[in-house]
C-alpha positions as CSV (number, residue, x, y, z in Angstrom):
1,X,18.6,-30.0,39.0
2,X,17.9,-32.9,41.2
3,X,19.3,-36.4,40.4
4,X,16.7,-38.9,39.6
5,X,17.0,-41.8,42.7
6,X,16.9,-44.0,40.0
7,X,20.7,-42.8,38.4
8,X,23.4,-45.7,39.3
9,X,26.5,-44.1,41.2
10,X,30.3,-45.3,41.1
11,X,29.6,-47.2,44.3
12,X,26.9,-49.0,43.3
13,X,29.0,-50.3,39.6
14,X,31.7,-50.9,42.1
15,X,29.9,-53.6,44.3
16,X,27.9,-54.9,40.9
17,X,31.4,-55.6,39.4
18,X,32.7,-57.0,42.9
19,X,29.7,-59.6,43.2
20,X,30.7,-60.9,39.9
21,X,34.3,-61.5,40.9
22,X,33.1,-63.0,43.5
23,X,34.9,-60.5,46.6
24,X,31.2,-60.0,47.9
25,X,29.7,-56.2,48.0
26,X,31.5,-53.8,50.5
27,X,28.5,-51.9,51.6
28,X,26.6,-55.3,52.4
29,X,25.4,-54.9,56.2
30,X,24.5,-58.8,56.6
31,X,27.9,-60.2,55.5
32,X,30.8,-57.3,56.0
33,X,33.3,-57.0,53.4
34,X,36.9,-54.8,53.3
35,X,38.3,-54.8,50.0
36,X,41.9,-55.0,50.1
37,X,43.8,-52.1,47.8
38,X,44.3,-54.8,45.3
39,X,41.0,-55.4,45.1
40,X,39.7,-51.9,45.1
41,X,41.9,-51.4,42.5
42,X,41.0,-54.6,40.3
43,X,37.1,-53.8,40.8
44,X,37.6,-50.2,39.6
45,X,39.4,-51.2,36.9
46,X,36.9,-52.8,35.3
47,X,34.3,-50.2,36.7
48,X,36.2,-47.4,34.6
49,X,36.8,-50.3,31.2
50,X,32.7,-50.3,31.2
51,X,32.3,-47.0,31.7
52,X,34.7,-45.8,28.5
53,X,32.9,-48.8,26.8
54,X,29.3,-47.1,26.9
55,X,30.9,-43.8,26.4
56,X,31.9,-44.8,23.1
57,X,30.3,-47.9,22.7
58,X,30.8,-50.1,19.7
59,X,28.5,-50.1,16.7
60,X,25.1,-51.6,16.4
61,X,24.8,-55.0,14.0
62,X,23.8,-53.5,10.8
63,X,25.5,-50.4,11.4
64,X,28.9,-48.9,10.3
65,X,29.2,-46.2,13.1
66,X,29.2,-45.8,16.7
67,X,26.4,-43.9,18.4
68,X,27.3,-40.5,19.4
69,X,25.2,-40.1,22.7
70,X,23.6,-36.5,22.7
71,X,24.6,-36.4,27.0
72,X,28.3,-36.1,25.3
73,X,26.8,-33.0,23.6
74,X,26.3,-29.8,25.0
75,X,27.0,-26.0,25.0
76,X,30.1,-23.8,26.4
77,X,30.8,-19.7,26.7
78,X,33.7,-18.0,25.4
79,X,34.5,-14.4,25.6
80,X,37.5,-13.2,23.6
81,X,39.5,-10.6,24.6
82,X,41.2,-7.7,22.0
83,X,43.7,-8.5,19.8
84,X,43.9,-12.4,20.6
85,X,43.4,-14.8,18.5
86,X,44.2,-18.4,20.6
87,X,42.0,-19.9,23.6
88,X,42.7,-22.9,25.9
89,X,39.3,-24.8,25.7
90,X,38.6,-26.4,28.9
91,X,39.8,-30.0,29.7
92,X,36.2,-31.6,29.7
93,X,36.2,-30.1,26.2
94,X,36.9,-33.1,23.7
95,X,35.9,-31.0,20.7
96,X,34.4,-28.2,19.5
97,X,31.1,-28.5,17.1
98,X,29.8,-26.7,14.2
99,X,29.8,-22.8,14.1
100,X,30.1,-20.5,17.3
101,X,27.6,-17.5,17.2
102,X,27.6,-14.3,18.7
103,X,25.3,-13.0,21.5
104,X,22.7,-11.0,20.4
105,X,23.8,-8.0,18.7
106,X,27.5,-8.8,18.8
107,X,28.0,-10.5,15.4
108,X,25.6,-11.1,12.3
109,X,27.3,-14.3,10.8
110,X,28.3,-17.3,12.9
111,X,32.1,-18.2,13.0
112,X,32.4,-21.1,11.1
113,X,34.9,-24.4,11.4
114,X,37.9,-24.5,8.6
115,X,41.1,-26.2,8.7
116,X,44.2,-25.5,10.1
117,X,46.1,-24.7,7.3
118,X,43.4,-21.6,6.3
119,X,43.7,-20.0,10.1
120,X,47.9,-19.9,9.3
121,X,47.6,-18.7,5.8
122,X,44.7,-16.2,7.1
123,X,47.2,-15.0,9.6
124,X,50.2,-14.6,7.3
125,X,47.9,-12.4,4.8
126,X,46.6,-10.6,7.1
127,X,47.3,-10.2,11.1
128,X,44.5,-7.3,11.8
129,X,41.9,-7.7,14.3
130,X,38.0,-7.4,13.2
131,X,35.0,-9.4,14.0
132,X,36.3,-13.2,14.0
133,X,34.6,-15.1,10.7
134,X,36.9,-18.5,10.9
135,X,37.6,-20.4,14.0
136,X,39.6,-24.0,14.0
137,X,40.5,-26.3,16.9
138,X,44.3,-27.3,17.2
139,X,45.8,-30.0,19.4
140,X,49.2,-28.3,21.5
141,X,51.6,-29.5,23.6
142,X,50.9,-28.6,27.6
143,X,53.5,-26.7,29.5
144,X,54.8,-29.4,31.0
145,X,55.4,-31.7,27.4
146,X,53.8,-34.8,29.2
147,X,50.6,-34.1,27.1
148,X,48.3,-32.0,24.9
149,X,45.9,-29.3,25.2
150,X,43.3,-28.4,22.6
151,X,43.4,-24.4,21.4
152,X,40.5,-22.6,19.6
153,X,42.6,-20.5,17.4
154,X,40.4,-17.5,15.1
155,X,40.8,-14.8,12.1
156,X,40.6,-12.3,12.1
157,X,41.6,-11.9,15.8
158,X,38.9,-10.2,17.6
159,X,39.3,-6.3,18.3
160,X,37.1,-6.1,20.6
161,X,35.4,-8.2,23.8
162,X,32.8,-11.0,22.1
163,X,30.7,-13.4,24.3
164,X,30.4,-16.4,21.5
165,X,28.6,-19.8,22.6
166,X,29.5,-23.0,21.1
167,X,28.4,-26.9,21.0
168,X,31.2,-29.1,22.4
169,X,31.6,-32.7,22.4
170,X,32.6,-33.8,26.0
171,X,35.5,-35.8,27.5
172,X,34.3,-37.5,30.6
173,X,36.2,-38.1,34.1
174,X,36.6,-40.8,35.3
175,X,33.9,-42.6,38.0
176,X,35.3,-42.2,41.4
177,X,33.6,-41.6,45.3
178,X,34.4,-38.1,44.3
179,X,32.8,-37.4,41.0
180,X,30.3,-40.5,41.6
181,X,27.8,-39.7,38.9
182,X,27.8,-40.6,35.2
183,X,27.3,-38.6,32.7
184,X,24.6,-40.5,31.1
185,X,21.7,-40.5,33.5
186,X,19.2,-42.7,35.3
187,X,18.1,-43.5,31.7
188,X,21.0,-45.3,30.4
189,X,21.9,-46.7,34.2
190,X,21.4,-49.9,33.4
191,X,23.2,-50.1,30.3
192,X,26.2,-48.7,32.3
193,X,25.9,-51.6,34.8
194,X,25.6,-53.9,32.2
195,X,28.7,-52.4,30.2
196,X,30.5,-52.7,33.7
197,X,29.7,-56.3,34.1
198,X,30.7,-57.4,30.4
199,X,34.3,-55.6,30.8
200,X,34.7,-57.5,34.5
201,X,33.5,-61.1,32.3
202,X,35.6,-60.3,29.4
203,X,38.7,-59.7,31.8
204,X,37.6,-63.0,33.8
205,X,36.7,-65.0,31.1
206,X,38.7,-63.9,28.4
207,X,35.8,-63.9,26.0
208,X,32.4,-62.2,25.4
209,X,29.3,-63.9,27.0
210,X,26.2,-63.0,28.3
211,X,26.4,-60.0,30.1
212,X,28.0,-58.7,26.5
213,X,24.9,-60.2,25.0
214,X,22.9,-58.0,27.5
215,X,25.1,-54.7,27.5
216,X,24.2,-54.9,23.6
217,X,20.7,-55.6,24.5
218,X,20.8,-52.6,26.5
219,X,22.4,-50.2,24.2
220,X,20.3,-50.9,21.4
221,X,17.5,-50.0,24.1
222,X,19.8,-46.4,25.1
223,X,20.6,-45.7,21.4
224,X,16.9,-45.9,20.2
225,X,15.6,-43.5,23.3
226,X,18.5,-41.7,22.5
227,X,17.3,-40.9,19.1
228,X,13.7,-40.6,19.9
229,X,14.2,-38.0,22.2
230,X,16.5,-35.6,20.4
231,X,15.5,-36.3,16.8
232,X,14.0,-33.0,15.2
233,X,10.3,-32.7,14.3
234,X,11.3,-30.6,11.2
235,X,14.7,-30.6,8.8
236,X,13.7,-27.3,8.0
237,X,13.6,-25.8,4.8
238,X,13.9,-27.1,1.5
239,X,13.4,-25.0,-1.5
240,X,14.9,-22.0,-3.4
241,X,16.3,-19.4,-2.7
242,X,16.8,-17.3,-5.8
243,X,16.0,-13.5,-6.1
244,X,12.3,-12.5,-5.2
245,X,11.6,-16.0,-3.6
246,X,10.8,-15.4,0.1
247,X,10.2,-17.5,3.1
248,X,9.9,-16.6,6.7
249,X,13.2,-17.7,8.9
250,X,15.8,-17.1,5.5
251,X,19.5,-16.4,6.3
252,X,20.0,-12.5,7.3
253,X,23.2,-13.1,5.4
254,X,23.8,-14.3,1.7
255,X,26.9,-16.7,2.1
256,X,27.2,-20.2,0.9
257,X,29.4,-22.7,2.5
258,X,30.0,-26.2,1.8
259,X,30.9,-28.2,4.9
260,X,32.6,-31.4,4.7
261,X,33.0,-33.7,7.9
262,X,32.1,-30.3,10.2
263,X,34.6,-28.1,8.0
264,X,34.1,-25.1,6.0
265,X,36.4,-24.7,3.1
């Protein structure tokens, strides 16, 4: 898919943030500039403090909780192989979201999120293979010790090959003249640049001023499109479902979970 022209780039936060500090902007053709390492350095810095900053922003006045931007969202394949039960989630993968289903006509009842604990007691009951039913997302040192990796761990361990599909959260890169894009879109560009700007003030100034009175202008802006254009038109449905009530679209199966905080006990 095309970028829209309108998306802000790396370079273009870079020479926002360097006009505020007052180094004049690199790519300017009437006045020629040459940041110095120290510079480049001190400008990205503040580049990649505004950038984390809209990524997990703070919360609205009048509201308890950050925004959870649905660009963070999105979905990942897996397909298992026999007899093992542990998978390396890739590094963009911050975490791993509700259930994981099947591909058609591989499974009839997604694998649902539990805790730790249930996966190891699982295990020590039982080490046979099946079709997975309980999945759980464990953080493990890397090879090296110098940091972690995330591992999708199931029971029972799948005996056979399964192509699953699941909703992850994302953990962004960071802005650089190689990966030059954010993830957010021409949509929220200019709450980026404005995020960008209040880090280099704060770090200048020592205090929040107006371009943190804009960046929170701006977010409540992003957060509102945000919601408009991923909130549901239905909740679905709400009513019974005891014997010989029907509805078109019921479960195909007749379990009951009760989900706390994205986990299935």
């Amino acid at each position: 898919m095309t970028l829209s022209t309108l998306t802000i780039q790396w370079s273009d936060l870079m020479n926002h943030v360097a006009v505020y500090l007052g180094t004049g902007r690199e790519s300017d053709p009437s006045v020629p500039v040459v940041w110095d390492a120290d510079t480049t350095s001190l400008i990205n810095e503040q580049v990649q403090a505004g950038y984390r900053q809209n990524l997990w922003p703070p919360p609205l006045p009048g509201e308890r909780k950050s925004h959870e931007w649905s660009y963070m969202r999105t979905f990942r394949k897996l397909v298992t192989v026999a007899d093992r039960g542990s998978y390396t989630l890739p590094d963009e993968v911050s975490s791993v979201m509700g259930s994981i289903t099947f591909e058609t006509g591989e499974g009839t009842t997604p694998i649902v999120r539990v805790k730790l604990d249930k996966i190891m007691r699982s295990r020590q009951h039982d080490r046979g293979s099946g079709t997975p039913r309980f999945y759980t997302v464990a953080q493990m040192p890397d090879a090296d010790g110098h940091g972690q990796i995330r591992e999708l761990l199931m029971w029972p361990e799948p005996d056979s090959e399964y192509n699953l599909r699941y909703q992850c959260y994302l953990n962004p890169n960071a802005l650089s003249s190689t990966s030059p894009y954010p993830i957010c879109g021409a949509m929220h560009s200019e709450t980026l640049k404005q995020s960008c700007l209040a880090a280099a003030e704060l770090h200048v100034e020592h205090e929040k001023g107006q371009h943190w009175d804009r960046f929170m202008e701006r977010l409540a802006a992003s957060v509102y499109l945000d919601r408009q254009t991923t909130s549901p038109d239905s909740l679905g449905y709400c009513g019974s479902n005891r014997p010989g009530r029907s509805r078109a679209g019921a479960r195909a199966d007749s379990s009951y979970y009760v989900t706390l905080d994205g986990e299935t006990g």
